[in-house]
C-alpha positions as CSV (number, residue, x, y, z in Angstrom):
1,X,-85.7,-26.9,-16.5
2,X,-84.7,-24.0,-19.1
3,X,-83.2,-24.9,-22.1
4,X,-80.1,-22.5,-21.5
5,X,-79.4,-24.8,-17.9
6,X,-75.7,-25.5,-18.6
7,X,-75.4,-29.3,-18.1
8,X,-72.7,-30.5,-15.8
9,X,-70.5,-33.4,-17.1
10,X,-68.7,-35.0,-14.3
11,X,-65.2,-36.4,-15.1
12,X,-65.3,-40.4,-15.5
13,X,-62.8,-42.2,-13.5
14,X,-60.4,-42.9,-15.9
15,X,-60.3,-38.8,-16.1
16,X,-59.9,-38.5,-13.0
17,X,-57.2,-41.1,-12.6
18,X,-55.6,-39.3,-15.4
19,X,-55.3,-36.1,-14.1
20,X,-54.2,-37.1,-10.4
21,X,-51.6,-39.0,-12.2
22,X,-50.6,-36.2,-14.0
23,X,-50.7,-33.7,-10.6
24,X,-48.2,-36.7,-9.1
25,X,-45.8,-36.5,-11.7
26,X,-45.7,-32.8,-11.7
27,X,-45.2,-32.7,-7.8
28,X,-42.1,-35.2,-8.6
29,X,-40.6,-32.9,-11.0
30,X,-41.5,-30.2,-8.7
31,X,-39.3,-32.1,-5.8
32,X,-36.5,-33.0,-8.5
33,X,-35.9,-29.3,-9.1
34,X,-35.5,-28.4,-5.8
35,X,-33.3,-31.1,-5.4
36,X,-31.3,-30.1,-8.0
37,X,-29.7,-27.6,-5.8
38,X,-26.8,-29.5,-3.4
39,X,-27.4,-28.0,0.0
40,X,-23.4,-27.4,0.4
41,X,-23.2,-25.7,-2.9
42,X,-26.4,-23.2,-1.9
43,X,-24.6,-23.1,1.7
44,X,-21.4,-21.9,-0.2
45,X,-22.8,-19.3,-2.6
46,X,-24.8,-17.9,0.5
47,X,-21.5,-17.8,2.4
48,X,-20.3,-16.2,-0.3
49,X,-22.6,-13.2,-1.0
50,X,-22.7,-12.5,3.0
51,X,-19.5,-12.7,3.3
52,X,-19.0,-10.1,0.7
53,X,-21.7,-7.7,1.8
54,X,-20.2,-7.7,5.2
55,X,-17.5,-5.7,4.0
56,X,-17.8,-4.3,0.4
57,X,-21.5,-3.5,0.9
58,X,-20.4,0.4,-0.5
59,X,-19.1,-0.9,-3.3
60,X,-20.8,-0.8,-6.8
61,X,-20.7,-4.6,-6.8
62,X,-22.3,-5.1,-3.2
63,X,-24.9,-2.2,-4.5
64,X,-26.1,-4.9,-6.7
65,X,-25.7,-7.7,-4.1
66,X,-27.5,-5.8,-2.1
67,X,-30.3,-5.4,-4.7
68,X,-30.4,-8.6,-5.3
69,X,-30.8,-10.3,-1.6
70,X,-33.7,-7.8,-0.9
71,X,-35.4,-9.1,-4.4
72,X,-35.2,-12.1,-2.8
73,X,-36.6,-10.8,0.5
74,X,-39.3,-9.0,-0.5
75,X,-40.1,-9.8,-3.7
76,X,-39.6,-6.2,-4.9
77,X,-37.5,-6.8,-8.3
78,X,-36.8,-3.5,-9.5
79,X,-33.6,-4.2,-11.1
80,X,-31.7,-4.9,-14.0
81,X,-29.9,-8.2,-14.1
82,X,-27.3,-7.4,-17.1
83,X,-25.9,-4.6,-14.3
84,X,-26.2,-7.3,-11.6
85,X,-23.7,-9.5,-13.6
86,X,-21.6,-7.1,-15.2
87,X,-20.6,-5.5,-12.3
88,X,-19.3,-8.5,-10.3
89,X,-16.0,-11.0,-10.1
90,X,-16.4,-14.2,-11.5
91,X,-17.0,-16.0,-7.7
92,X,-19.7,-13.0,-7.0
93,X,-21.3,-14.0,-10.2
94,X,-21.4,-18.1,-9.8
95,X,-22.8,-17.6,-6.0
96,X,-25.2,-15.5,-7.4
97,X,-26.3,-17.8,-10.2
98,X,-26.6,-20.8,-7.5
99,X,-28.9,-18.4,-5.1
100,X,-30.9,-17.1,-7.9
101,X,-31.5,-20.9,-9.2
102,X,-32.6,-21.9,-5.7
103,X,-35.1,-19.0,-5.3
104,X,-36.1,-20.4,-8.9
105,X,-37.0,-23.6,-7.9
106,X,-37.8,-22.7,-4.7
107,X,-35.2,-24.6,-3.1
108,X,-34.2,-21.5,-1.0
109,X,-36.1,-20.9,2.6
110,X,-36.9,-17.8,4.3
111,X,-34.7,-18.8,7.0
112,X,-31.6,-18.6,4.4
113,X,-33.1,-15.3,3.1
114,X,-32.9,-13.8,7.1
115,X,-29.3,-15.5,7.6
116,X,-27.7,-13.2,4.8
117,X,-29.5,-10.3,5.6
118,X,-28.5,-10.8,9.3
119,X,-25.1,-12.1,8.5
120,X,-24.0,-9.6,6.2
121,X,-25.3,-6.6,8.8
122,X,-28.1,-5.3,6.1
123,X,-30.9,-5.9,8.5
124,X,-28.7,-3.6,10.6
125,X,-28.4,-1.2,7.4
126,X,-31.8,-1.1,7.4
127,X,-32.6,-0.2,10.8
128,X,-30.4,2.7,10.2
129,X,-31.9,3.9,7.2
130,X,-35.5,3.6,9.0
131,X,-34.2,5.7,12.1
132,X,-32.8,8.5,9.6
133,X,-36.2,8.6,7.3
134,X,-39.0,10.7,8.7
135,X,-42.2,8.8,9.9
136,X,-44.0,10.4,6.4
137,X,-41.5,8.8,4.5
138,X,-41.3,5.4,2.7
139,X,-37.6,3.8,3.7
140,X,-35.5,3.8,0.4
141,X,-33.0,0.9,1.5
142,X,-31.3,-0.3,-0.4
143,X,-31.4,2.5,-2.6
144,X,-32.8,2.5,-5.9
145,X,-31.3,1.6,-8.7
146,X,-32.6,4.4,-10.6
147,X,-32.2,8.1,-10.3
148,X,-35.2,10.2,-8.7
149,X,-35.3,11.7,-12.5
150,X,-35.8,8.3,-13.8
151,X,-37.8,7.1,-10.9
152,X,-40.8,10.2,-12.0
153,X,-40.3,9.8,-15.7
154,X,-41.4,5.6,-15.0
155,X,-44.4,7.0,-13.2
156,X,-45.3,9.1,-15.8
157,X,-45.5,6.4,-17.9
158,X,-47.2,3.9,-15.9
159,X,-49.8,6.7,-15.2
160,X,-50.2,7.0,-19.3
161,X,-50.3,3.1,-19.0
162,X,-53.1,3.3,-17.0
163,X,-55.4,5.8,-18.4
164,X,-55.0,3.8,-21.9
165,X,-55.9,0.6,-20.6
166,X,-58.7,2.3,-18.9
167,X,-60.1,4.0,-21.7
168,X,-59.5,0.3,-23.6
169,X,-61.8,-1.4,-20.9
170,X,-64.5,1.2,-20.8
171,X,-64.9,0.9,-24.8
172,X,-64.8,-2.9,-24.5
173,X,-67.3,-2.4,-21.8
174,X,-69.7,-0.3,-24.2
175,X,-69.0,-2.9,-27.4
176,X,-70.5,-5.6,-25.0
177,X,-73.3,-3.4,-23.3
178,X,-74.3,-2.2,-27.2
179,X,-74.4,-5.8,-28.2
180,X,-76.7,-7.0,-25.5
């Protein structure tokens, strides 16, 4: 066997013991956050926002609601959370705060996610922006939260990003080939 042969070191049991004990505690605290949410209160703030976007979905505050519940949907979190809370009334705000501390601790299910978007008639939003965009086109719904202007200077810069962080690994690449 060659000197270099890493050597394997199993954990003892105590280690082991140790570190399931440790994954059980974590899955408790895990369970405790999620349960930190009361079901009626996450019912209420979801109530809330649907309620809202059913009806004031134009306005600049269901802009941002809007922005928000597809965050939640589909991940895609282009958006700025000061405008989110500076542009809504003080019940907006709370049932935002109670959703957003759900998806947190992932106390809130995809079938919640679908109920607002169905409730409040953005799924039905959406289907209307898809049949207006042309099949070469991504659908922008809900609109962006940023100007097209804004949108082209970002990808200017995450271009530049990109060619510096490549130029970063290819040097790191040669320091480490060099040394060999």
């Amino acid at each position: 066997m060659s000197d270099r042969a890493p050597i394997i070191r199993f954990p003892t049991q105590e280690e082991q013991d140790n570190a399931l004990n440790e994954f059980a505690r974590e899955m408790q605290r895990a369970k405790e956050r999620r349960e930190s949410v009361p079901p009626e209160k996450l019912h209420e703030a979801l109530e809330t926002i649907s309620d809202y976007l059913s009806t004031g979905w134009s306005t600049g505050g269901g802009r941002r609601l809007r922005q928000f519940v597809w965050s939640l949907w589909n991940g895609f979190h282009l958006m700025n959370l000061f405008d989110l809370s500076s542009g809504l009334d003080g019940r907006l705000t709370d049932a935002v705060i109670v959703v957003f501390n759900a998806a947190m601790v992932d106390a809130l299910s995809e079938e919640q996610k679908r109920r607002v978007l169905e409730e409040s008639g953005e799924f039905a939003r959406w289907e209307q922006a898809r049949a207006e965009t042309p099949e070469d086109e991504d659908v922008l719904y809900p609109p962006f939260p940023m100007s097209t202007e804004g949108l082209r200077s970002l990808a200017h810069s995450a271009e530049q990003s990109d060619r510096r962080i490549e130029r970063q690994r290819r040097a790191e690449q040669a320091r480490e080939a060099s040394d060999e």
